[in-house]
KEMILUM-335820 format. One line per 3 residues: number of its first residue (from 1); for each residue x, y, z of C-alpha. Coordinates in steps of 0.02 Angstrom, whole numbers, plus 50000, padded with zeros to 5 digits. Last residue first. Layout:
NUM> X:Y:Z | ...
***
This chain:
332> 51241:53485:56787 | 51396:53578:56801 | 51448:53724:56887
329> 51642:53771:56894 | 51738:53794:57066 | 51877:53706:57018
326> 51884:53783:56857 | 52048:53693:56786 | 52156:53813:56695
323> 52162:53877:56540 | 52249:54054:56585 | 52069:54157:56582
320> 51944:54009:56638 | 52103:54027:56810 | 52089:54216:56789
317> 51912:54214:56812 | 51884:54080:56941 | 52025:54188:57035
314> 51916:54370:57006 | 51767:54265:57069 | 51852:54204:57224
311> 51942:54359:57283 | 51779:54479:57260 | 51677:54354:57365
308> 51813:54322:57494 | 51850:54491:57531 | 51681:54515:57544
305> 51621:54374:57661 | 51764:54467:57778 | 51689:54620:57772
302> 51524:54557:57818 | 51354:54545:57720 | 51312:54389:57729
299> 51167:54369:57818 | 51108:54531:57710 | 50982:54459:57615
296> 50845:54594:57660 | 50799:54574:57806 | 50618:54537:57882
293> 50582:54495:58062 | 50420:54419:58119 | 50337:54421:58282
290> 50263:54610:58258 | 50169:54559:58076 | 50143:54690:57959
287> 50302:54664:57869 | 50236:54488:57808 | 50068:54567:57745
284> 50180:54685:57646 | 50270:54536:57572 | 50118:54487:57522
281> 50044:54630:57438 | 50191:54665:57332 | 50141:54853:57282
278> 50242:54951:57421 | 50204:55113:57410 | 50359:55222:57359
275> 50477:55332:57457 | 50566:55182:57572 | 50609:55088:57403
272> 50775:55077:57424 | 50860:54905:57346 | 50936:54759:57385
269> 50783:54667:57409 | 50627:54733:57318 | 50599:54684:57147
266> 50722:54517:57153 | 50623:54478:57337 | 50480:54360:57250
263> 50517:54203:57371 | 50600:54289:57497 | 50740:54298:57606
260> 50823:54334:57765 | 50684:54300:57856 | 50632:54268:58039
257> 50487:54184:58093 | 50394:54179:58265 | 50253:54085:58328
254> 50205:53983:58194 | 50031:53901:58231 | 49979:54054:58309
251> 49835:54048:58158 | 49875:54200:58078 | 50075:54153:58094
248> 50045:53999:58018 | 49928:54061:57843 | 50062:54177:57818
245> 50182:54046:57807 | 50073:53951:57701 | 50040:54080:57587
242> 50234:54112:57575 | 50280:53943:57554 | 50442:53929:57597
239> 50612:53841:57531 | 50560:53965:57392 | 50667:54124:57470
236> 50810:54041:57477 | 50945:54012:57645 | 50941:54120:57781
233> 50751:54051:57820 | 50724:54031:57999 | 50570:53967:58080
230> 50503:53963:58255 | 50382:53852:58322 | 50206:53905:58415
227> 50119:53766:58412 | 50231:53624:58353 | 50245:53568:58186
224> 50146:53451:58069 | 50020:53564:58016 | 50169:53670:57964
221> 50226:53544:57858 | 50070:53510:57742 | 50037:53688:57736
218> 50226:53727:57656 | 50372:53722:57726 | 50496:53627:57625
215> 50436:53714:57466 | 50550:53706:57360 | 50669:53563:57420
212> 50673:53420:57317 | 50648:53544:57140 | 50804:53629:57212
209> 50866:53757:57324 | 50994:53694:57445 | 50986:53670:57620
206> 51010:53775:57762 | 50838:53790:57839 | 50804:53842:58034
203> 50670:53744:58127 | 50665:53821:58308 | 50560:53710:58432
200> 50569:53565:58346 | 50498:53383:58389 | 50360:53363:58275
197> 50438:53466:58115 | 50610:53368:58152 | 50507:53200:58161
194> 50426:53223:57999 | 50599:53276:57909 | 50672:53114:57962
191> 50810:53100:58084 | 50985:53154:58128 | 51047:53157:58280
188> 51189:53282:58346 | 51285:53254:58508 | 51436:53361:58413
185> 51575:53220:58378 | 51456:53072:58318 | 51345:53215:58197
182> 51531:53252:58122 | 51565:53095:58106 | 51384:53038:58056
179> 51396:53173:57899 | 51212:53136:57838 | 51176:53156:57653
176> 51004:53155:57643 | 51002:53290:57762 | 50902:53314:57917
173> 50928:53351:58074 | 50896:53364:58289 | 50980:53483:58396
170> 50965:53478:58594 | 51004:53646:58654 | 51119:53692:58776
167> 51211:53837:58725 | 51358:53768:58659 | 51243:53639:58553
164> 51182:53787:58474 | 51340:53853:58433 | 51379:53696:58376
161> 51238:53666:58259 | 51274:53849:58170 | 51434:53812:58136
158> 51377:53654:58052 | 51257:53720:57972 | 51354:53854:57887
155> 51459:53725:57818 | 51334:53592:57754 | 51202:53520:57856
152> 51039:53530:57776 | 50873:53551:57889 | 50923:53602:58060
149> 50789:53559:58201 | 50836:53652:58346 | 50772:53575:58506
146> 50746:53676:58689 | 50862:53640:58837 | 50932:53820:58841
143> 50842:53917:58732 | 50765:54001:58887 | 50619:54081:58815
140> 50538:54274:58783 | 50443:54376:58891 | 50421:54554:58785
137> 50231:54571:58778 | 50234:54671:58944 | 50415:54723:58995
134> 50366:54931:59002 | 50510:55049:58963 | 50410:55162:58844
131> 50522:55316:58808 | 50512:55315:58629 | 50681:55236:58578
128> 50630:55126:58732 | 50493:55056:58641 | 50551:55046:58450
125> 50727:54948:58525 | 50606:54844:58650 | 50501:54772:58499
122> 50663:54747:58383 | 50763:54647:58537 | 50581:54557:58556
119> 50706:54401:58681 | 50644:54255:58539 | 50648:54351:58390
116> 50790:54440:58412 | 50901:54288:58475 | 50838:54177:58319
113> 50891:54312:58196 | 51036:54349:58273 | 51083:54155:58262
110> 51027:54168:58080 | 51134:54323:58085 | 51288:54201:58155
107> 51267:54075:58019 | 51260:54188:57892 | 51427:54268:57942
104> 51501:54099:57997 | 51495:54032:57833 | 51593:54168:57748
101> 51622:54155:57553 | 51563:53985:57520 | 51531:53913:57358
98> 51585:54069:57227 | 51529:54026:57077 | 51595:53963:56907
95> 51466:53947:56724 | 51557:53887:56579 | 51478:53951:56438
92> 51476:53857:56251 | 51366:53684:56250 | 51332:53671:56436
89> 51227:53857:56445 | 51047:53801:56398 | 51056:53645:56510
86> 51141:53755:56666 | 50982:53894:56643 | 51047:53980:56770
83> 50946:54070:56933 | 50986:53906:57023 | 51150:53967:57050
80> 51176:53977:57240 | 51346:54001:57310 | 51350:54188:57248
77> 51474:54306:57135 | 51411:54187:56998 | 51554:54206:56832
74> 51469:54173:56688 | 51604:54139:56562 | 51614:54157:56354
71> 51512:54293:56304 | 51541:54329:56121 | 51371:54449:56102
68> 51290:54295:56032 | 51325:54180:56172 | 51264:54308:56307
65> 51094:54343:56166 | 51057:54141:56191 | 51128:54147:56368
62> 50978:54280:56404 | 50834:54173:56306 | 50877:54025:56401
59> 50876:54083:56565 | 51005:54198:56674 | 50897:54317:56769
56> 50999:54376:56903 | 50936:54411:57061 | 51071:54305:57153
53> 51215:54394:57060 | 51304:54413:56881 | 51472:54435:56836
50> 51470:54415:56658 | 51632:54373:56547 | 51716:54406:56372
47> 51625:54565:56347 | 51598:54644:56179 | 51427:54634:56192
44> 51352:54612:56363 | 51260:54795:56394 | 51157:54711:56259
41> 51080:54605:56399 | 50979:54756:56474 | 50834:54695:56451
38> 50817:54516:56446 | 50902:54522:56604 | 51044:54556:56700
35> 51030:54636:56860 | 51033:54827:56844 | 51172:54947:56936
32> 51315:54912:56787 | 51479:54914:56811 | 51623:54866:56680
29> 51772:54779:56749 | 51942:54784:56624 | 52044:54668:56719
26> 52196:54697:56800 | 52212:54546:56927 | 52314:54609:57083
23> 52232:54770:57072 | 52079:54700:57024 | 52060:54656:57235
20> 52029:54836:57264 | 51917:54866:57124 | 51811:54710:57176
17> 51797:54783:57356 | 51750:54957:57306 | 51639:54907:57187
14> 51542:54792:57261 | 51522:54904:57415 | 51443:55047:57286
11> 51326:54918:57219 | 51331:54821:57065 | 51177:54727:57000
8> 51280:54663:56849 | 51470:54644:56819 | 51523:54661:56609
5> 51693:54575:56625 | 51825:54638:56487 | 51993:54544:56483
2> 52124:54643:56447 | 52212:54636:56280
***
């Protein structure tokens, strides 16, 4: 019999490239638009995995019913899996993910990101689309010979760091697992997270969700940066403070910040909700602000990063599938 995979939050791209890539693999893929949830969990029964995405509710009430209903995978389409309860799924679900499925596209929108920001690309695109060709309130900085601080340096920080370095800048780190080699061969010095908020020009988070790291930047932080810094946030939404962020920018304290996430984005991101008032307050108070960009997880959104996506997961499927080792299981 084939295996039956219940896949949540689908979207017509999903689709497309997971079909295309089941040709190889043959399984018996069920879509369904809705993130899982306590909700819509009984769309699980009779399936022997769930593909399941970064807005995802996977807690302990959800694997309860997922264990009931004969569940016996969750298969993460995403590097990030902090939206699994890992304690309540150890005794019967093995939970895989996909670690990296392109990091050069996030690390090139972050660089976007930073680029837009700094030179008003979305200012002078709303301008000129109107006819208004004046340069006041666009002057921007030579990024040449400024400092990136870079907190976490795993893949896509690392291809981020040496683009940097390519342009000139000076770039400063911190991880509590330094890679020296790698810091050795690209000029790059790592130091404490004090000094990086001090010294940065351009803080830009790649590090891993987890009770260490929510909240990176909150008040305390930001009092301890720059005037006028710049922060990027490709990575998750709760490495930020929201209030405090918004507290920043009111103050000129942050100067610029560009987001690819959000705290509270599982109701909005993803989605179209262009014909209906927006009723999260805050992230409305973040739209309203002309020196920050919003987008809506898309850094990686390329071809390539889905290719890799759909290839992974369907893999870490077969391979739970034939007995095999799950090389890219989850474990606590």
């Amino acid at each position: 019999m084939k295996t039956k995979v219940a896949f949540f939050d689908s979207k017509p791209y999903d689709e497309m490239s997971f079909n295309k890539v089941n040709e190889l693999y043959n399984f018996d893929i069920r879509y369904y638009k809705g993130h899982l949830n306590k909700d819509n969990v009984v769309l699980t029964k009779g399936a022997d995995v769930v593909c399941i995405f970064v807005n995802a509710v996977a807690d302990k009430e959800v694997i309860a019913e997922l264990k009931a209903n004969g569940v016996k995978l969750i298969a993460l389409r995403c590097a990030g899996y902090n939206n699994v309860d890992l304690n309540a799924a150890k005794e019967s679900l093995k939970v895989v993910r996909v670690p990296a499925y392109s990091p050069y596209a996030v690390a090139e929108h972050t660089l976007a990101l930073m680029l837009s920001l700094n030179r008003k690309i979305h200012k002078a695109y709303s301008r000129t689309r109107d006819g208004n060709f004046a340069l006041n309130g666009l002057m921007g900085f030579d990024m040449h010979g400024k400092i990136a601080g870079i907190i976490g340096t795993g893949k896509i920080a690392k291809i981020l760091i040496v683009t940097l370095r390519s342009m000139g800048m000076k770039v400063l780190a911190f991880d509590p697992f330094p890679d020296e080699k790698f810091a050795q061969l690209n000029d790059l010095q790592y130091t404490t997270l004090d000094e990086l908020y001090r010294q940065s020009d351009i803080i830009s988070l790649h590090c891993p969700l987890s009770k260490e790291t929510e909240y990176i930047i909150d008040y305390d932080s930001i009092n301890k940066m720059k005037n006028g810094v710049m922060i990027i946030n490709t990575g998750r939404g709760k490495l930020i403070h929201t209030h405090a962020l918004i507290k920043g920018l009111k103050s000129k304290k942050i100067g610029f910040a560009g987001l690819d996430v959000y705290e509270e984005e599982g109701d909005y991101f993803f989605e179209d909700h262009s014909n209906i008032v927006m009723d999260d307050d805050v992230l409305a108070r973040l739209l309203s602000f002309n020196n920050v960009i919003v987008t809506s997880h898309q850094a990686f959104f390329t071809k390539e990063a889905l290719q890799n996506i759909a290839e992974t997961t369907l893999q870490n499927i077969q391979d739970f599938v034939d007995g095999k080792p799950l090389i890219n299981e989850v474990k606590i």
